[in-house]
C-alpha positions in Angstrom: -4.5 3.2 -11.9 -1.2 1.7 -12.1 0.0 -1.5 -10.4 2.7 -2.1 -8.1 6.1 -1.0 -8.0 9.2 -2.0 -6.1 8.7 1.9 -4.5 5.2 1.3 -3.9 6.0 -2.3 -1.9 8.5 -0.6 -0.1 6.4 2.3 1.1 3.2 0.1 1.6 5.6 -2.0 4.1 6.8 0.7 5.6 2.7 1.6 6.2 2.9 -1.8 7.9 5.3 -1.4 10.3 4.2 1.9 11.6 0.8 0.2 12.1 3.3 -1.8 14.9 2.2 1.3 17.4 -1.0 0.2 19.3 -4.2 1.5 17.5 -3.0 2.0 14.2 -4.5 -0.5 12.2 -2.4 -2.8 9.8 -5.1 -3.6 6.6 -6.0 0.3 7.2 -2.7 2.1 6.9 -1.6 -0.9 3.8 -5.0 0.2 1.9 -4.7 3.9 2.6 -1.0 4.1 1.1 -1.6 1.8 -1.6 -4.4 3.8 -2.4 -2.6 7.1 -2.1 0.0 6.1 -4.6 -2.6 5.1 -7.2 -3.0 1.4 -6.8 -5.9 0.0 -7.8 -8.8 -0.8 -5.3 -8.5 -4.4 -6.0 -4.5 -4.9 -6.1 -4.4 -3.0 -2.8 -6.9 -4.9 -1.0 -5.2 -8.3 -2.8 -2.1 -6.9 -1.8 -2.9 -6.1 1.9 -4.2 -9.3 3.0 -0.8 -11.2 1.6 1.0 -8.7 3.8 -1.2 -10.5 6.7 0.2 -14.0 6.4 3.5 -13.5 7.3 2.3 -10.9 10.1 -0.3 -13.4 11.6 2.1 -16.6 10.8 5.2 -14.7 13.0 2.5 -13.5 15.9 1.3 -17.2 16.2 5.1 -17.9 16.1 6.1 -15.5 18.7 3.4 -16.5 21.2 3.2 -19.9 20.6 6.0 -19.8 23.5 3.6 -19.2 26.2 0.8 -21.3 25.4 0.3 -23.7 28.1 -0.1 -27.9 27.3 -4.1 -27.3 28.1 -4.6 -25.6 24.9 -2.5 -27.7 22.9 -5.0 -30.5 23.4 -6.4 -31.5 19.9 -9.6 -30.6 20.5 -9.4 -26.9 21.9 -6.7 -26.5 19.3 -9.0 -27.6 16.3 -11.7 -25.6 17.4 -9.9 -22.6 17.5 -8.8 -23.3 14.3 -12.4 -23.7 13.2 -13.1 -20.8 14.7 -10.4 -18.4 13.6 -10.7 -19.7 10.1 -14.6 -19.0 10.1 -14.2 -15.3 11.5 -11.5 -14.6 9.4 -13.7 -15.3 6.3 -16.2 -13.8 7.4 -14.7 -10.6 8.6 -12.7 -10.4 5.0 -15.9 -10.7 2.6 -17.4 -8.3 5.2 -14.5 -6.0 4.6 -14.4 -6.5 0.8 -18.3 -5.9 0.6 -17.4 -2.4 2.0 -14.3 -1.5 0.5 -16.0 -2.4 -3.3 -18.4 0.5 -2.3 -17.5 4.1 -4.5 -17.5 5.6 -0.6 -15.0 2.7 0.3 -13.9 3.2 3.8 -14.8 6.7 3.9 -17.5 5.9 6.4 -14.9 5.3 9.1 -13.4 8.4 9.5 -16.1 9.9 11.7 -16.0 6.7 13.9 -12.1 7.3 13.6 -12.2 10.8 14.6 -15.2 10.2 17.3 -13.2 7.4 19.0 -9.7 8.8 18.9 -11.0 12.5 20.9 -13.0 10.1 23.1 -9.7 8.0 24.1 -7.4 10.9 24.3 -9.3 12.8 26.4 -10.8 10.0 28.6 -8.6 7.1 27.8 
């Protein structure tokens, strides 16, 4: 497996941004087309959630706008911090422990599949 490339960056960012349509998910289409142009498992997945900082950093940026004064108490604040930091964690070794499988992600394309007929044809 090869490591990144200037094209690979370019076309894994380009994944990134077309996750920008609601339901596509970000980590998913940055793994998938890191994968497809022979990146490693682990560079890819290294790789992805590096691409999430300045995502997450320019959401919290964006709609930091219209939080009202009642959250920005220090208390509510540092619990969500708490909070988000602790899920996050969790929710990232939980993701790693599955990708490091040989089957990888491969056990969410039926729940993929299953959930996109469902929402396009009740949603």
């Amino acid at each position: 497996m090869s490591s990144l490339t200037v094209y690979k960056v370019v076309l894994i960012g380009l994944a990134q941004g077309v996750a920008a349509i609601p339901g596509i998910s970000r980590s998913g289409m940055t793994l998938s087309v890191g994968r497809l142009l022979g990146t490693s498992r682990e560079t890819v997945f290294t790789y992805s959630l590096m691409l999430s900082v300045p995502t997450i950093l320019g959401a919290t940026i964006y709609e930091s706008g219209s939080f009202s004064s009642n959250i920005l108490e220090t208390e509510f604040l540092l619990s969500g911090i708490v909070v988000t930091a602790a899920t996050g964690y969790l929710s990232i070794a939980l993701l790693k422990k599955v990708y490091d499988r040989p089957s990888g992600l491969i056990i969410f394309v039926p729940y993929c599949i299953i959930l996109g007929l469902v929402l396009l044809f009740f949603g």
